[in-house]
NUGUMAR-20448 format. One record per residue (C-alpha): residue number from 1; x, y, z. Coordinates in steps of 0.1 Angstrom, whole numbers, plus 5000, padded with zeros to 4 digits. Each point is the difference from the previous one (the first is absolute). Layout:
BEGIN
[site NUM; [X; Y; Z]]
...
***
This chain:
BEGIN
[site 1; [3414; 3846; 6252]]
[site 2; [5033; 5008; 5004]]
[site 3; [5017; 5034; 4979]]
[site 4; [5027; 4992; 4976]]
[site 5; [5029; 5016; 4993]]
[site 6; [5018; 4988; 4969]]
[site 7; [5032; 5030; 5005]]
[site 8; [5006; 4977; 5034]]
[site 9; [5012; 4967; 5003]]
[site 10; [5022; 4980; 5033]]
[site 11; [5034; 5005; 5008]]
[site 12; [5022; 4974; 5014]]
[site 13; [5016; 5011; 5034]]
[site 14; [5027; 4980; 5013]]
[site 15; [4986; 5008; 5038]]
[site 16; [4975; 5016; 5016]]
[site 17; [5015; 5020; 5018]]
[site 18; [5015; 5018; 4964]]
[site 19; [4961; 4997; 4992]]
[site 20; [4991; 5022; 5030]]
[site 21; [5033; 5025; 4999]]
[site 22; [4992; 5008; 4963]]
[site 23; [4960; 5003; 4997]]
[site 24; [4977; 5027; 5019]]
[site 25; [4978; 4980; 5018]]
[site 26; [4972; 5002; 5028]]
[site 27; [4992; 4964; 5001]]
[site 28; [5009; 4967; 4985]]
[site 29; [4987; 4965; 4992]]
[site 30; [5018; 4968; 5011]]
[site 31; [4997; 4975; 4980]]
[site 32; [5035; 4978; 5007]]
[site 33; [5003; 4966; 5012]]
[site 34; [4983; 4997; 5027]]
[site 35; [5036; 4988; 5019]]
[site 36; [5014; 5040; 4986]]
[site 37; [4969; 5016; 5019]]
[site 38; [5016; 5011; 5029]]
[site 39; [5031; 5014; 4985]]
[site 40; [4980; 5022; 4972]]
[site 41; [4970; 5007; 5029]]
[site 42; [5035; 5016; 5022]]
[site 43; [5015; 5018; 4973]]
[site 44; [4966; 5018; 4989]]
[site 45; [4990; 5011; 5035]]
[site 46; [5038; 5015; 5002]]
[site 47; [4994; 5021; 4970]]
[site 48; [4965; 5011; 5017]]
[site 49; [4978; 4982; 4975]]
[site 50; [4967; 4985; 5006]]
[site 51; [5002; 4963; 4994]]
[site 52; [4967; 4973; 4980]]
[site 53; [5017; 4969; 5005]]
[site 54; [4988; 4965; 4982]]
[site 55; [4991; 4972; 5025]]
[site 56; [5016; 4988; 5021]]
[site 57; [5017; 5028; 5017]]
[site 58; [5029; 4982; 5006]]
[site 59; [5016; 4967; 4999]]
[site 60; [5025; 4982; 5019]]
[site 61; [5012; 4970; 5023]]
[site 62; [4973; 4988; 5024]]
[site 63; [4987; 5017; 5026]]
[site 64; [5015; 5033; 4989]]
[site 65; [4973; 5015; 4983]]
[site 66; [4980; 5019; 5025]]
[site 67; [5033; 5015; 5019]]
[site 68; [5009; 5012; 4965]]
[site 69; [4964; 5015; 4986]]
[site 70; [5000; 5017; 5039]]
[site 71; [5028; 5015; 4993]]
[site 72; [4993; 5015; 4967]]
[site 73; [4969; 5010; 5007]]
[site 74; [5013; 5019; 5027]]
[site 75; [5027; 5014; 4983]]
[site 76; [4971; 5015; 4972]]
[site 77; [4975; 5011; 5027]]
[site 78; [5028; 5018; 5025]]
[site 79; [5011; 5018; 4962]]
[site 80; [4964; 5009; 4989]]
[site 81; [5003; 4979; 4970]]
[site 82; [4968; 4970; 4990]]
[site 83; [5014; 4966; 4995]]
[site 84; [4976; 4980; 4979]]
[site 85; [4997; 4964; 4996]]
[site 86; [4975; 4993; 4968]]
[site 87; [4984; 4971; 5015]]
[site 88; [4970; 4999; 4974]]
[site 89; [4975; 4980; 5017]]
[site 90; [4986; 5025; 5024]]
[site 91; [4984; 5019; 4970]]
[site 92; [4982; 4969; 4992]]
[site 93; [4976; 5005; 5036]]
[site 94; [4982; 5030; 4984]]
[site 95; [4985; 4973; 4974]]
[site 96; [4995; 4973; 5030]]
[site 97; [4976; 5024; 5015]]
[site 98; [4984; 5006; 4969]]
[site 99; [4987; 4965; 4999]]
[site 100; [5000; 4990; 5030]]
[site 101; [5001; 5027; 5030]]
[site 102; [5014; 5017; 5022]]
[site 103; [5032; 4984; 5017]]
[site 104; [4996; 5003; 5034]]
[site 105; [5037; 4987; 5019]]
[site 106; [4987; 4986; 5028]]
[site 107; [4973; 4976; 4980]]
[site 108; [5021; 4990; 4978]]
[site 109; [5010; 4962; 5012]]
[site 110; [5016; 4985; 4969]]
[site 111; [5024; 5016; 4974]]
[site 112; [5007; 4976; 4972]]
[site 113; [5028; 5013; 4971]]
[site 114; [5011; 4978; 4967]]
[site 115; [5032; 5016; 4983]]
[site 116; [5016; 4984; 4967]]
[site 117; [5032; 5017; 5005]]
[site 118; [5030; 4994; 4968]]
[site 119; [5026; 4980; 5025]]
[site 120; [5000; 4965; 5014]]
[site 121; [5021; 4998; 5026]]
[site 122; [4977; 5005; 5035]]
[site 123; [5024; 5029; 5014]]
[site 124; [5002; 5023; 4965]]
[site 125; [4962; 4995; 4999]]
[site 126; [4994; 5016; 5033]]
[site 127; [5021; 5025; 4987]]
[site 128; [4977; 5008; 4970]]
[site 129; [4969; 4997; 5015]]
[site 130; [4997; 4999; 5038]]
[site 131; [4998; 5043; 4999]]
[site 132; [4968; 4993; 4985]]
[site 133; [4991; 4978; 5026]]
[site 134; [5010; 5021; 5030]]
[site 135; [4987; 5032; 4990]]
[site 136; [4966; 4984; 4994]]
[site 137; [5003; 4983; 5038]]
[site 138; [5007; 5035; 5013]]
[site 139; [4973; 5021; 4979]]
[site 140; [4969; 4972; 5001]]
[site 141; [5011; 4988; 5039]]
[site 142; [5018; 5026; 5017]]
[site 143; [5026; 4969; 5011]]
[site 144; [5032; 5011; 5009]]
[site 145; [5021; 4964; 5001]]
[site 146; [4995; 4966; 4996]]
[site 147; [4997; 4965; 5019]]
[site 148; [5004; 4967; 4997]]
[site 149; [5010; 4998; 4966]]
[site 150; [4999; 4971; 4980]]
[site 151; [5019; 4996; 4964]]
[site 152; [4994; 4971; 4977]]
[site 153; [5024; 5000; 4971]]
[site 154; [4998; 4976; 4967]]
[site 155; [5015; 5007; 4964]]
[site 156; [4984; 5031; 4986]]
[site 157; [4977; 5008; 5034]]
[site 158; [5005; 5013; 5028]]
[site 159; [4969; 5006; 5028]]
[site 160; [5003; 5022; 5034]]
[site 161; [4971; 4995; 5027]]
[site 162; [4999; 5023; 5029]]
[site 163; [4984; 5013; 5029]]
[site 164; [4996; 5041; 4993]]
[site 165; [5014; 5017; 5033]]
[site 166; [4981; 5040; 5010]]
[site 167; [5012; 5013; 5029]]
[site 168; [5011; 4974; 5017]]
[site 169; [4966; 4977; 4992]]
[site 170; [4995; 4975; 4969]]
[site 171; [4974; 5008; 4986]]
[site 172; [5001; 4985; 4965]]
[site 173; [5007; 4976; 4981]]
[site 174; [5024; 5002; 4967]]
[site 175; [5007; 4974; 4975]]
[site 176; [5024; 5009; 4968]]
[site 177; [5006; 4977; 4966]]
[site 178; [5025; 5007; 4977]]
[site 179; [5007; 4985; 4964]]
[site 180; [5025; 5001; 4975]]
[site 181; [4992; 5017; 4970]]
[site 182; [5024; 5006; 4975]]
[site 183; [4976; 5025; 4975]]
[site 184; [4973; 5030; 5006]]
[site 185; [4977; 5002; 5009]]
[site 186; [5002; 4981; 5026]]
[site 187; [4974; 4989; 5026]]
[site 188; [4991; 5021; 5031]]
[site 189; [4973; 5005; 5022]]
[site 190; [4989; 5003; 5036]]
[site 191; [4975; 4999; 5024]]
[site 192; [4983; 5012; 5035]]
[site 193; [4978; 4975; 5019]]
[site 194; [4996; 4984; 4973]]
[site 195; [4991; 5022; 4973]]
[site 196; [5026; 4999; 4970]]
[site 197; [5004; 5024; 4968]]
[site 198; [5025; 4981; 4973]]
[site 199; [5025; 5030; 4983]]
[site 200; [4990; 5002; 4959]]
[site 201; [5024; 5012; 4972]]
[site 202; [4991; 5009; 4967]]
[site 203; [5022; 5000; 4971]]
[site 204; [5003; 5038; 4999]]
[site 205; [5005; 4994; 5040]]
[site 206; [4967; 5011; 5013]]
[site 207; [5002; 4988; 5035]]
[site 208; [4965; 4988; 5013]]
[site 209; [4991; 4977; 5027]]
[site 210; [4973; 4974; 4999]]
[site 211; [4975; 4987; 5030]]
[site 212; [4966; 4983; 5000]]
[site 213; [5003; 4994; 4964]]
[site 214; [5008; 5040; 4989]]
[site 215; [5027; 5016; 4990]]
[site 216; [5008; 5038; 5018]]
[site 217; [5022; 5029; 4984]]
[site 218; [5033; 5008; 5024]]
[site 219; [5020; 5031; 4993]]
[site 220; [5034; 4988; 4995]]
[site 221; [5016; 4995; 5040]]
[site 222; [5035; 5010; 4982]]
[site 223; [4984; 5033; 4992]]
[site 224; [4981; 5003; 5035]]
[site 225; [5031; 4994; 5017]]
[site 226; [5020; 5025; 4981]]
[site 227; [4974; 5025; 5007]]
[site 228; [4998; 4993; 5038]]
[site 229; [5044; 5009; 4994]]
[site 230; [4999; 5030; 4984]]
[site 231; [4971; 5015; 5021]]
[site 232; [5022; 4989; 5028]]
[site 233; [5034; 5015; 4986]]
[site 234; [4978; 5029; 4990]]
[site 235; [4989; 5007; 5036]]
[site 236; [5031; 4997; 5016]]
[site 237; [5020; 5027; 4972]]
[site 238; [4970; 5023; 5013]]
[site 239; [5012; 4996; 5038]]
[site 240; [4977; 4970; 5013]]
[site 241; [5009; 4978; 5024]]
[site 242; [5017; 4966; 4989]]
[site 243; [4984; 4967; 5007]]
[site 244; [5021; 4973; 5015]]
[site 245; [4998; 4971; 4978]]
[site 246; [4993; 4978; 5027]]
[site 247; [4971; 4972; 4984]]
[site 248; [5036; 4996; 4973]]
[site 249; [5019; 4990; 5034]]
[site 250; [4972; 4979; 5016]]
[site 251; [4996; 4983; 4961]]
[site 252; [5040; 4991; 5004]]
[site 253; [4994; 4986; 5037]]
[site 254; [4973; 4977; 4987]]
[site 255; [5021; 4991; 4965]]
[site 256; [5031; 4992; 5026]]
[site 257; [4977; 4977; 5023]]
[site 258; [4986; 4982; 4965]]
[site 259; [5035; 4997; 4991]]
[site 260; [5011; 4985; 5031]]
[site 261; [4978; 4975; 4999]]
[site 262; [5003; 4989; 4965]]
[site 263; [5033; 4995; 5012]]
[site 264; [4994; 4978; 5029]]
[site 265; [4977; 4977; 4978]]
[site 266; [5025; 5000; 4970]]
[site 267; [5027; 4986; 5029]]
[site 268; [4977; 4977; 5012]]
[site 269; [4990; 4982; 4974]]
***
């Protein structure tokens, strides 16, 4: 649990940058609209700060997404400051093995994701919820782009089908379906070769997942992810080299190729 300070409470600031000039800081959390990102990602790094950014990283017209993430995460790496994107998901792998193994890249064939994220419209859900999808493409495949993508798009859904590109060779197969869900919790699970676990939330929000007809405890992925930041943000004060953010940059480059061909099918039909 979280301390609590009752003599503290938020202050308003009319920007950030009055946010950053006034308050002593090492690091901060952004948590804008996603469309602010970049801006508030700029103005941190400026001031020297070490930056946990919510998914996605950035957001902007299509096909600008990668060029952007590149150049922030070069900008933070060539100025010894961590750039963070919380995309949860990847904490999830730890129970995977639990129940089902190890993850071994180049076995794994078939990555299958269902998202509920809270939008309808097919572009603002890839928004919400295709960080999730890429970062698990990256960590469970090692797959650094996609192919021959194919987007279906109806009220409310929205399903992605693609051929999973490492180094230079396809080598799996990934197949995404998103839902509309208006209220938590909402439904989310994945699967490698075949073999699923189905997120759980309790009413107190115990996060378990369920397979083969059990349920498995999960530390909270917000509080992993957090961890893995400040670890980070702590290693660096102390004079440790900077990781480039690069799996952020090759999550935009797949989220711009989704993108572009959600466009293409929404112009076609």
């Amino acid at each position: 649990a979280l301390p609590i300070y009752p003599h503290l409470g938020p202050e308003p600031m009319r920007s950030v940058e009055k946010l950053l000039d006034r308050e002593d800081l090492n690091s901060v959390a952004v948590c804008s609209p996603a469309v602010f990102h970049e801006q508030h990602i700029r103005a941190a790094v400026a001031r020297g700060l070490h930056v946990f950014c919510e998914k996605p990283l950035v957001w902007g017209p299509i096909g600008t997404l990668s060029a952007v993430t590149l150049a922030l995460a070069s900008l933070s790496s060539r100025s010894g400051l961590v750039l963070h994107e919380n995309t949860q998901w990847v904490h999830t792998l730890e129970v995977f093995r639990r129940i089902h193994g190890d993850i071994v890249p180049d076995k794994v064939t078939d990555l299958e994701v269902e998202l509920s994220p809270p939008c309808r419209d097919p572009d603002e859900m890839l928004r919400e919820a295709f960080p999730h999808v890429a970062s698990l493409v990256i960590q469970t495949t090692g797959g650094d782009s996609l192919e021959a993508i194919r987007v279906a798009s109806r009220p409310g859904h929205l399903d992605v089908s693609a051929g999973i590109v490492k180094r230079g060779r396809r080598g799996s197969v990934l197949r995404v379906r998103f839902s509309h869900a208006a209220l938590s919790p909402r439904n989310a699970a994945y699967a490698l070769n075949g073999m699923w676990i189905r997120r759980r939330i309790s009413g107190d929000y115990k996060i378990e997942f369920e397979a083969n007809g059990r349920c498995y405890d999960c530390v909270d992925p917000l509080e992993q992810s957090v961890s893995v930041f400040v670890e980070e943000a702590t290693n660096a004060m102390a004079g440790h080299p900077v990781k480039h953010a690069h799996q952020s940059v090759v999550a935009a480059a797949m989220t711009d190729a989704v993108r572009m061909a959600l466009r293409f099918t929404l112009r076609s039909d």
